[in-house]
N, C-alpha and C positions, 0 to 999 in steps of 0.2 A: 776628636775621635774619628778614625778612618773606617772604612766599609768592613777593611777587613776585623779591627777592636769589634766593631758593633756583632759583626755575623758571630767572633768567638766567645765575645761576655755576653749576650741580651739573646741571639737569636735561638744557638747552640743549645744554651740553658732553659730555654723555654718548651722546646721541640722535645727536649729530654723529659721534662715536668710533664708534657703532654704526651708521652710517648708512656709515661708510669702510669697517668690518669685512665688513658685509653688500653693498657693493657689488663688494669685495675676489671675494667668494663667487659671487657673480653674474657677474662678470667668465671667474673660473676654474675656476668648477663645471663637474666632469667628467662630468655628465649633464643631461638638458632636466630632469629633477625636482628636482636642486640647483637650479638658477636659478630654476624658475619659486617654489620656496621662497623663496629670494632675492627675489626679486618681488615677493611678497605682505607678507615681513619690510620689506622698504622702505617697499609702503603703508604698513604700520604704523605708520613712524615718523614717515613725513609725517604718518599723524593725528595724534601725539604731537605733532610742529612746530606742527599748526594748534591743538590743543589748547595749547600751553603760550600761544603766540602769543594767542590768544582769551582767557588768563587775563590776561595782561599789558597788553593794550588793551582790557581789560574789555569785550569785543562777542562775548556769548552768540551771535550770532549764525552765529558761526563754527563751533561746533560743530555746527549744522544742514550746515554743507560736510562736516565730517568724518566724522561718520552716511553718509550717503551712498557718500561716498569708501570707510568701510569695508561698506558693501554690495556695490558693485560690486568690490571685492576677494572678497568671500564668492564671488559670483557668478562672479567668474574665474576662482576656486581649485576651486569645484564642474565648472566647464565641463572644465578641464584634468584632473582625475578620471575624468570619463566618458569624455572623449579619450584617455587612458590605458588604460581598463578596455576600451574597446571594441578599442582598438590590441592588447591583448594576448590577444585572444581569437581572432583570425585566423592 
């Protein structure tokens, strides 16, 4: 089995499995801190998509989207923290 069989049948399909479970969560998380987890778990997976994607059409250059992609999740996930932390201080 080559990298690229494994990324198409094992990796692809699991990312996709977890991509339903976690949108599942998102959908029916009983608080704004499940979903925006939810949230950030999904970027995730999108970088995993653009990462497996990027091995399979062999264009490194995709990885330069997915850097990015998970900064501005960093950057989300911090903002909705402080949003938080300040909300519960009042």
């Amino acid at each position: 089995m080559t990298l690229h069989e494994f990324i198409f049948y094992i990796v692809i399909p699991i990312l996709s499995i977890s991509m339903l479970l976690i949108l599942w969560r998102f959908l029916k998380g009983p608080s704004i801190v499940d979903r925006i987890i939810a949230l950030d778990l999904i970027i995730t997976i999108g970088i995993g998509f653009i990462a497996g994607y990027s091995i399979l059409t062999n264009r490194p250059s995709f990885l330069d989207v997915a850097m990015i992609l998970a900064l501005i999740a960093f950057l989300g996930t911090v903002a909705f923290s402080y949003y938080i932390q300040k909300r519960n201080k009042k």
